[in-house]
C-alpha positions as CSV (number, residue, x, y, z in Angstrom):
1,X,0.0,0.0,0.0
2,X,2.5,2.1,0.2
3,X,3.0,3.2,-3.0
4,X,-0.7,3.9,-3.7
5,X,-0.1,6.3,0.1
6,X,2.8,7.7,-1.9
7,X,0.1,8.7,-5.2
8,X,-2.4,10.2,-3.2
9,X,-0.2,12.1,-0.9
10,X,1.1,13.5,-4.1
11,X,-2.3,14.4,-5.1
12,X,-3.2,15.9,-2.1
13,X,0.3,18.1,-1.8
14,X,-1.0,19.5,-5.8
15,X,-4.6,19.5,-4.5
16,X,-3.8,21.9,-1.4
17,X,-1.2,24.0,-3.5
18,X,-4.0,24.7,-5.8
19,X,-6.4,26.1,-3.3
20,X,-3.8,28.4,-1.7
21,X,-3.4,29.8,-5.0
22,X,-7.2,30.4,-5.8
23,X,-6.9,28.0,-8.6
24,X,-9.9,25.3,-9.7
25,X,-7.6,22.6,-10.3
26,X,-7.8,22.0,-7.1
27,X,-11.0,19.6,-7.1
28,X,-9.9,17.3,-10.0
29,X,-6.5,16.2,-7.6
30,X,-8.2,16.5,-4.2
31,X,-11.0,14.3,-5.8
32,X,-8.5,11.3,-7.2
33,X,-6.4,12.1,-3.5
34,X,-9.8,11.8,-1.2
35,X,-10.9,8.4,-3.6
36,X,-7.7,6.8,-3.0
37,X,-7.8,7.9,0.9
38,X,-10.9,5.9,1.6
39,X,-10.1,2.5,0.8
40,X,-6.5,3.9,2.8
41,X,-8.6,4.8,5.8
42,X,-11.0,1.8,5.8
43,X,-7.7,-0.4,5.7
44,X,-5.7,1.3,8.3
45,X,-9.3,1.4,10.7
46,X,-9.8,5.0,10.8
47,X,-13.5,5.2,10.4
48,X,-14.1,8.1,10.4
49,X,-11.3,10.1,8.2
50,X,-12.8,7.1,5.7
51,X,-15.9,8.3,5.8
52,X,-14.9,12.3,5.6
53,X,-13.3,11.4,3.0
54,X,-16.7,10.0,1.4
55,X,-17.7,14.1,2.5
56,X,-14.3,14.7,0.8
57,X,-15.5,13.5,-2.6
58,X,-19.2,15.2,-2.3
59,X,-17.8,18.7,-1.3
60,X,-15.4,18.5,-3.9
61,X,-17.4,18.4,-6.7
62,X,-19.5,21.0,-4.9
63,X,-16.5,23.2,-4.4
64,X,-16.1,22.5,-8.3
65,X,-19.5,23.6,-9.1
66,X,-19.6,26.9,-6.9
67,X,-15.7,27.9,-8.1
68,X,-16.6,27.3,-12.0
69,X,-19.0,30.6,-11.2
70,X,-21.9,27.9,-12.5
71,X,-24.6,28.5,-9.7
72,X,-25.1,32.3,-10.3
73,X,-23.0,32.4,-13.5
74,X,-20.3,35.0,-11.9
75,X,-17.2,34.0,-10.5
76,X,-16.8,33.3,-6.6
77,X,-14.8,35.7,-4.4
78,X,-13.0,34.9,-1.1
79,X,-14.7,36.6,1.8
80,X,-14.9,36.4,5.3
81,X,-17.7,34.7,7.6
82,X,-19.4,37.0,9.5
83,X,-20.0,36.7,13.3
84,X,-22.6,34.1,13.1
85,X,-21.1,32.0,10.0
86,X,-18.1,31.9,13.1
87,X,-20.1,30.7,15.9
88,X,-21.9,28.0,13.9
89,X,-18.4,26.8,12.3
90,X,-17.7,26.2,15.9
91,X,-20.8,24.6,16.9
92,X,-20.9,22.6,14.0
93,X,-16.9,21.1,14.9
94,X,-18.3,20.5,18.8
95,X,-21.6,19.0,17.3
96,X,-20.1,16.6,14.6
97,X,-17.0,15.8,17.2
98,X,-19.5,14.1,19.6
99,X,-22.1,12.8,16.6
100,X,-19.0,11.0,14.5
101,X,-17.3,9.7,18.5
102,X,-20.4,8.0,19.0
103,X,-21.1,6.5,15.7
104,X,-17.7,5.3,15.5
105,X,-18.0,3.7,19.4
106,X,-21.0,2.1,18.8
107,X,-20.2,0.7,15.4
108,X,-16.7,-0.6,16.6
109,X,-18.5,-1.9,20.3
110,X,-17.0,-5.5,19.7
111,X,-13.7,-4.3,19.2
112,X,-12.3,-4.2,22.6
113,X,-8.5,-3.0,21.6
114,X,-10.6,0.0,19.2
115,X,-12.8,1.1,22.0
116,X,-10.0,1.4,24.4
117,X,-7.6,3.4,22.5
118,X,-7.1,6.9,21.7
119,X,-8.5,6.4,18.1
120,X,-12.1,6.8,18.1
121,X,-11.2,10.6,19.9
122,X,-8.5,11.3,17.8
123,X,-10.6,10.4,14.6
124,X,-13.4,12.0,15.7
125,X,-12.0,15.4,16.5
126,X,-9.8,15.9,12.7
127,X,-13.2,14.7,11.2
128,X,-15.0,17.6,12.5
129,X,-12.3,19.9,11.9
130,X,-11.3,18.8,8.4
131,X,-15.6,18.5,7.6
132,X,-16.4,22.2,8.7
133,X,-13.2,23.6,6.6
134,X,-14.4,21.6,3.6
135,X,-17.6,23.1,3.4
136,X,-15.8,26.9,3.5
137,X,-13.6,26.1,1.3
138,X,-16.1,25.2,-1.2
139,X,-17.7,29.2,-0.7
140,X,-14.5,30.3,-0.3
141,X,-14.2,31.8,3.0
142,X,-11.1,32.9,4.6
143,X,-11.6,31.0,7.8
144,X,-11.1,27.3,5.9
145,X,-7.6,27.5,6.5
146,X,-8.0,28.4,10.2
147,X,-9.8,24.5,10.2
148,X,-7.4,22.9,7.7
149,X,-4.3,24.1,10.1
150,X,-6.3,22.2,13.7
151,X,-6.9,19.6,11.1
152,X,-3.3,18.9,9.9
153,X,-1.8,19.4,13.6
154,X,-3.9,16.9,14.8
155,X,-3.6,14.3,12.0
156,X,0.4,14.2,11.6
157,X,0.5,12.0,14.7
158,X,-2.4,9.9,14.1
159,X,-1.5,8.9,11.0
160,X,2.3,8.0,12.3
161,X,0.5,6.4,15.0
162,X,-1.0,4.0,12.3
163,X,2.0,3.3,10.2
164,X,1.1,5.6,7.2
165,X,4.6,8.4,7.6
166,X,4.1,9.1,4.3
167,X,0.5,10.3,5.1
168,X,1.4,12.0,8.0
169,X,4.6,14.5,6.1
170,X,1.9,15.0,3.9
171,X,-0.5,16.2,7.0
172,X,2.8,18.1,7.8
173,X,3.2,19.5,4.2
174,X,-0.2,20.3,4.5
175,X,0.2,22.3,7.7
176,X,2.5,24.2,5.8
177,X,0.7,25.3,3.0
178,X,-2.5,25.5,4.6
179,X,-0.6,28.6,6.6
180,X,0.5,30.0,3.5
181,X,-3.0,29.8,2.3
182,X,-4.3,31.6,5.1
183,X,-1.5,34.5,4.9
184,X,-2.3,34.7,0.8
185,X,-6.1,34.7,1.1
186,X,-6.0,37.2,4.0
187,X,-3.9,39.6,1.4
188,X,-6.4,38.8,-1.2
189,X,-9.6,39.9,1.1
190,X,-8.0,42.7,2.7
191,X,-7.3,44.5,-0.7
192,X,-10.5,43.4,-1.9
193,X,-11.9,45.1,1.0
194,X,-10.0,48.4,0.5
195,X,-10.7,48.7,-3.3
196,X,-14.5,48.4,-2.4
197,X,-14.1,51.3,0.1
């Protein structure tokens, strides 16, 4: 498996420098990267980045969709949420945190060494994370990267934990440029913002 880790980690690495630079190309690489990552996930027993992955592959092509200017036929700017787009981002991480913990304790309940370890918490809390900066990336707000970063910090050890180190430089690569992302974006909406005033 490692070489098909090594191909989607490559994927992913184009798929994230894409978005940081505002360009569509990023769906067509994170969608072969998050297709490949379930049948890693499912292998490696982590549940739950499997089936955010599955969300992966949805939001994509909805991220595809809203970036191709399609749904109101003009292109789609980077903005910022507002105070209430904020608070339910963090509701919704709390929310799907304790929703995906559950689902993957009770659906692993016969699998003593599972239950017991740190997994189920671990792979519950990047789920909710990496599923609520999905969803703004795919309107383009700012604030995706903010998610992506708590995301990536968390998944580098998990996925050493598991065996996959080639997943988990990714994670860190990802870290990276998911800061960059943030810093570029930022620019991108603040001079936006000034050039409306």
């Amino acid at each position: 498996m490692n070489w098909l880790e090594l191909i989607a980690v490559l994927l992913g690495i184009f798929s994230v420098w894409y978005a940081r630079k505002e360009k569509i190309l990023v769906f067509p690489f994170g969608i072969a990267n998050v297709s490949i990552y379930i049948y890693i996930c499912f292998v490696a027993r982590l549940y739950a980045n499997a089936g955010i992955n599955i969300v992966y592959l949805i939001s994509n092509l909805f991220g595809w969709y809203m970036w191709s200017g399609k749904s109101n036929n003009q292109r789609l700017e980077i903005s910022r949420n507002t105070l209430k787009q904020n608070i339910i981002s963090w509701i919704s991480v709390v929310f799907i945190y304790v929703i995906v913990f559950f689902i993957l304790r009770w659906v692993n309940r016969a699998d003593y060494e599972y239950i017991h370890s740190y997994l189920p918490w671990m792979d519950a809390f990047n789920t909710a994370f990496f599923l609520v900066a999905t969803i703004l990336m795919a309107v383009k707000k700012l604030e995706n990267w903010l998610f992506w970063i708590i995301g990536d910090i968390i998944s580098i050890p998990i996925f050493a934990s598991q065996g996959l180190y080639f997943t988990s430089i990714q994670y860190t690569v990802f870290l990276i440029l998911a800061i960059l992302g943030w810093k570029e974006w930022k620019v991108k909406v603040n001079s936006k913002s000034v050039s409306d005033e």
